[in-house]
Every structure is written in structure tokens, then in C-alpha cells.
LUMPA-535083 format. One record per residue (C-alpha): residue in three letters; z negated, y, x negated. Coordinates in steps of 0.2 Angstrom, whole numbers, padded with zeros to 4 digits, always signed. Example, Ala and Ser with C-alpha at 12.3 -4.5 7.8 and 13.67 -1.06 7.14 Angstrom:
ALA-0039-0022-0062;SER-0036-0005-0068;
//
This chain:
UNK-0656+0287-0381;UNK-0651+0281-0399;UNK-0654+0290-0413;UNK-0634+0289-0417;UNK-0633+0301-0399;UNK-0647+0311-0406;UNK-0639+0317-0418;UNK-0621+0321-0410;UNK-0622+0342-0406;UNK-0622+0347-0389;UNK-0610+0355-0380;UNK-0621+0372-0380;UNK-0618+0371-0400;UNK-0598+0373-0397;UNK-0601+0388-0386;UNK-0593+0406-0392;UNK-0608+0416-0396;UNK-0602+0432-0399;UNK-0614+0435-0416;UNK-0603+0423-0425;UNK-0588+0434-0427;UNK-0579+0434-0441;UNK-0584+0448-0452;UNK-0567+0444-0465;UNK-0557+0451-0451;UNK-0556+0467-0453;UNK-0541+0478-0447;UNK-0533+0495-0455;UNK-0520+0506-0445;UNK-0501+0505-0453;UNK-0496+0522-0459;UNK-0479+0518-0450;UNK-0480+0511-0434;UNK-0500+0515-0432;UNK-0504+0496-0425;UNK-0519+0488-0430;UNK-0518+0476-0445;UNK-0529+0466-0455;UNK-0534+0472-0471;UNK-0527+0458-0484;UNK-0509+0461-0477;UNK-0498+0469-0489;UNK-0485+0472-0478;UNK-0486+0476-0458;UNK-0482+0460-0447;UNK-0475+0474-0434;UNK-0464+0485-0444;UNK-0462+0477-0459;UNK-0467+0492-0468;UNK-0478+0491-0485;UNK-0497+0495-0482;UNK-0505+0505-0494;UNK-0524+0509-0494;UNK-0530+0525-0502;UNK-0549+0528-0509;UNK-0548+0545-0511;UNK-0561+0555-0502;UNK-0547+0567-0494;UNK-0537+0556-0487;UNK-0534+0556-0467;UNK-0542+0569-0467;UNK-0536+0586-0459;UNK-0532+0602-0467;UNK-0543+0612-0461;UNK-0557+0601-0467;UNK-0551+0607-0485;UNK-0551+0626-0481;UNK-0568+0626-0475;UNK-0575+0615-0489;UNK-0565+0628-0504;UNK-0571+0641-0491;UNK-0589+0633-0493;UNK-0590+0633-0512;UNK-0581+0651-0515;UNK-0598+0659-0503;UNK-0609+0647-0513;UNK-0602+0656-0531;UNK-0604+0672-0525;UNK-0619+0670-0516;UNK-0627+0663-0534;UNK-0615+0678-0543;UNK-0626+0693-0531;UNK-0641+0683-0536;UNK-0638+0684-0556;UNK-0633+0703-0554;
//
């Protein structure tokens, strides 16, 4: 063997291994047609509609999830109000 085919990788080398994903391709759901799309799009290849991504800490989530968190805080204050009095 020659040190020219030594060097040429192996078929094994092309191989899929699955722990070489990509980790850039990462998907979001469209608020319009709910279909997985990747994150850098700016408008949904499926609908057409424009994607918007929101960082608020409330978003997506239900309202009930709200009520119990304000429900949470007022028993905190007058749990700390019955403890000053």
C-alpha cells in the first residue's frame, strides 16, 4: 500500500453517524399554520405567513398558568401581612 492510499479516508469515514447532526438546524412552530420551520426563516415556506418570535416569559403559555401565579403572590403578601400584625 502507498502512502498516497494511506491517506485516502475510508468508506467508514463517510458513514451517517447520528452525533454529527447539525445543531444550526433548529425548528420553531408557525403561529399560522403550526408546521415546523427553521428558526432563521422570516416567513413560513408553508403558508407564507411572517414568523415572529417572542421572549417574553408568558408567551404560549395558558391562562390559567397566570391565575395561579397572581393567586400565588396575593397568599405570599398576606401570608407576610398576618406575620407583621
Amino acid at each position: 500500500m502507498s502512502d498516497w492510499d494511506a491517506d485516502w479516508p475510508d468508506d467508514a469515514d463517510f458513514a451517517d453517524d447520528p452525533d454529527d447532526s447539525d445543531e444550526g438546524t433548529e425548528t420553531i412552530v408557525c403561529n399560522a399554520c403550526g408546521r415546523d420551520v427553521y428558526e432563521e426563516a422570516t416567513v413560513c415556506p408553508y403558508c407564507g405567513e411572517f414568523l415572529t418570535v417572542s421572549t417574553s416569559a408568558w408567551s404560549g403559555r395558558p391562562v390559567w398558568w397566570s391565575v395561579v401565579g397572581l393567586v400565588g403572590i396575593v397568599a405570599v403578601i398576606l401570608v407576610l401581612l398576618r406575620l407583621v400584625i
